[in-house]
C-alpha positions in Angstrom: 0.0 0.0 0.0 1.6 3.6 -1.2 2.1 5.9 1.8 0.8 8.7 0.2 -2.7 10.4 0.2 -3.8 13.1 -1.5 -7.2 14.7 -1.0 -10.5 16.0 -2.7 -13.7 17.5 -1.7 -16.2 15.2 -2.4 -17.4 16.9 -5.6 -13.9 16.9 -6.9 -13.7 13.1 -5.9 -17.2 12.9 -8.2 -15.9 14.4 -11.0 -12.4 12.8 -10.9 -14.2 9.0 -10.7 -16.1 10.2 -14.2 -12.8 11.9 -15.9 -10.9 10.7 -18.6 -7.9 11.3 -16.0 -9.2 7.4 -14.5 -9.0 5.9 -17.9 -5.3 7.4 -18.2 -4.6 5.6 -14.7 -6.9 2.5 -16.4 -4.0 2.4 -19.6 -1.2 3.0 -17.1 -2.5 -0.3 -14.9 -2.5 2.0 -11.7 -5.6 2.0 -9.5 -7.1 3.7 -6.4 -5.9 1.3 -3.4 -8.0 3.0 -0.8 -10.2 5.7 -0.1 -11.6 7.3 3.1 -13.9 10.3 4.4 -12.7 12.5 6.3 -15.2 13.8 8.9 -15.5 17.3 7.2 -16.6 15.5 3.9 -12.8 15.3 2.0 -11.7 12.1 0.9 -8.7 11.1 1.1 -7.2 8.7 -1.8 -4.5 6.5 -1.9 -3.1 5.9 -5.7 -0.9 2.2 -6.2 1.7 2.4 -8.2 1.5 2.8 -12.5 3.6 1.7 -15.2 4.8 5.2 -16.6 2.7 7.8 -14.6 3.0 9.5 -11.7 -0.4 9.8 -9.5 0.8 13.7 -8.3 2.8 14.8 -11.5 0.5 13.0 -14.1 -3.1 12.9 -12.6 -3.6 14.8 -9.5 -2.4 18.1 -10.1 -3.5 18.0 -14.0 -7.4 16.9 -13.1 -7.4 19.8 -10.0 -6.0 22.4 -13.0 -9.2 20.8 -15.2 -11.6 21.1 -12.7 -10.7 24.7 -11.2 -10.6 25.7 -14.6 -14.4 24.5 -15.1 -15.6 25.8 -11.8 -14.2 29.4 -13.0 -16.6 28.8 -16.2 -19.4 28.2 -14.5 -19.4 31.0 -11.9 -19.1 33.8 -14.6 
């Protein structure tokens, strides 16, 4: 099991599950090894290892860039 975590409101965690950033961890043959909420409604996800891609570098950091960028959108 990886020691890291990395965490998402629950509406992020919704729209990551749906994004084409899971079928990029899919083709990389790296999964979600755990997940857990957090009392204030984050969860907390803990990526296994991939092939080629790093789960900060490769998927977390690019899907939060996606999704900020689409919640700017929709507020204006």
């Amino acid at each position: 099991m990886s020691d890291k975590t990395f965490t998402m409101t629950a509406h992020q965690y919704d729209k990551f599950t749906c994004s084409p950033f899971v079928m990029q961890m899919y083709v990389d043959k790296m999964f979600i090894e755990s997940t857990k909420r957090q009392p204030n409604g984050d969860i907390k996800v803990t990526p296994g290892q991939g092939i080629d891609l790093d789960f900060y570098s490769d998927i977390y950091i690019p899907f939060l860039k996606c999704y900020n960028e689409s919640q700017l959108k929709l507020n204006f």
